[in-house]
C-alpha positions, -999 to 999 in steps of 0.1 A, spaced: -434 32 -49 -401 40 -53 -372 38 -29 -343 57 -27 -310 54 -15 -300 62 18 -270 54 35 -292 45 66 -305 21 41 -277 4 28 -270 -31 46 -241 -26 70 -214 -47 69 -217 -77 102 -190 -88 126 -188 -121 107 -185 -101 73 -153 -82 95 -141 -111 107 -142 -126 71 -123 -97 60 -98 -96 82 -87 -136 78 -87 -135 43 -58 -108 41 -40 -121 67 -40 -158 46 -7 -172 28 -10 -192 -2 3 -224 0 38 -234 -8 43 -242 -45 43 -282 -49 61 -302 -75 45 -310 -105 62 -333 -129 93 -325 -110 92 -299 -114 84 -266 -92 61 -237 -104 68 -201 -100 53 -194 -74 78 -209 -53 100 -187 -72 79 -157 -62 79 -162 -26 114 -172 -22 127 -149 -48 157 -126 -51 165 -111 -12 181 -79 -26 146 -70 -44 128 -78 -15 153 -53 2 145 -24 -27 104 -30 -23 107 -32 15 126 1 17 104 20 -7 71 7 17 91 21 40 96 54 26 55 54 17 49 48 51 67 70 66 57 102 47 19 87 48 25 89 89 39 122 88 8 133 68 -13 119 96 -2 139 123 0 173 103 -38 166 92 -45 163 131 -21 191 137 -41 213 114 -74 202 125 -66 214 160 -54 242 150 -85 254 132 -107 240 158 -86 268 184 -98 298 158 -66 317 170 -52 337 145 -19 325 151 -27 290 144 -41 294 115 -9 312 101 10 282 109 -23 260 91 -5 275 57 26 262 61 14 229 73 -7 222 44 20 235 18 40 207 34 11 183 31 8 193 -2 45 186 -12 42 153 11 13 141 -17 36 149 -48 67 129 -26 43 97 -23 34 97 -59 71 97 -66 81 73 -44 52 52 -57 57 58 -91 97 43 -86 85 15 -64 61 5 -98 92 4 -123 111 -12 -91 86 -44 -91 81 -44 -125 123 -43 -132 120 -73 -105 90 -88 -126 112 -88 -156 146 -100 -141 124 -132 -124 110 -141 -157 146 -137 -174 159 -157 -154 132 -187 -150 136 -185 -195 171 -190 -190 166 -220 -161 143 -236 -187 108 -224 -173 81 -206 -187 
C-alpha cells in the first residue's frame, strides 16, 4: 500500500521542539579563552571594530525598516481588496508599485550590507596578519 503525503500527515512540530528552537537562537557562544597565551579570534569577533558594528547595525536598520513598511502596505492592500470598492482597488495599484520598488530597495540595501561584512571580514583578518595571528 502506498502512502502519500499529506500535510495533515506530516509530524507537527511539539512545544518542546518550539521551545528548543527558540533557546538555541537566543544562545551566546562562550567567550574566547586563552590558549597558549594566546586568544583566538573569536574574541576578536565579538569585541571587534565598534565603527563596523555601527555600519552593519544601520543597514539592519534600514532592512528592517523598509521590511516593516512592506508589512503594513500588504495589510493595507489586503483590506482594501477584501472592501471590493472600486476606489480601493485604484489605490491597490499604487500600493503594490510601491511594494514592488520596496523589494528592489531591500535587495540593494542587502546586497551593500554583503560587501559591508565582507570589507569588515577582510579588514579583521588584515589586521590579526599584521598582529601576528592567523
Amino acid at each position: 500500500m502506498t502512502t502519500l503525503y499529506s500535510p495533515s500527515s506530516a509530524a507537527k512540530p511539539t512545544m518542546e521542539d518550539t521551545n528548543n528552537r527558540r533557546s538555541k537562537k537566543n544562545r551566546r557562544r562562550p567567550s574566547a579563552t586563552p590558549t597558549n597565551g594566546e586568544y583566538s579570534d573569536v574574541e576578536d569577533a565579538e569585541d571587534g571594530d565598534p565603527e563596523a558594528w555601527a555600519t552593519l547595525n544601520k543597514s539592519f536598520r534600514q532592512v528592517q525598516s523598509v521590511l516593516d513598511r512592506n508589512r503594513a502596505i500588504i495589510q493595507q492592500v489586503n483590506e482594501n481588496q477584501q472592501s471590493r470598492m472600486p476606489d480601493n482597488m485604484v489605490k491597490n495599484v499604487s500600493l503594490i508599485q510601491e511594494l514592488n520598488g520596496n523589494i528592489s530597495k531591500v535587495a540593494s540595501l542587502y546586497s551593500d550590507l554583503n560587501s559591508d561584512f565582507t570589507n569588515i571580514c577582510h579588514q579583521q583578518q588584515r589586521s590579526s596578519i599584521t598582529r601576528g595571528g592567523k
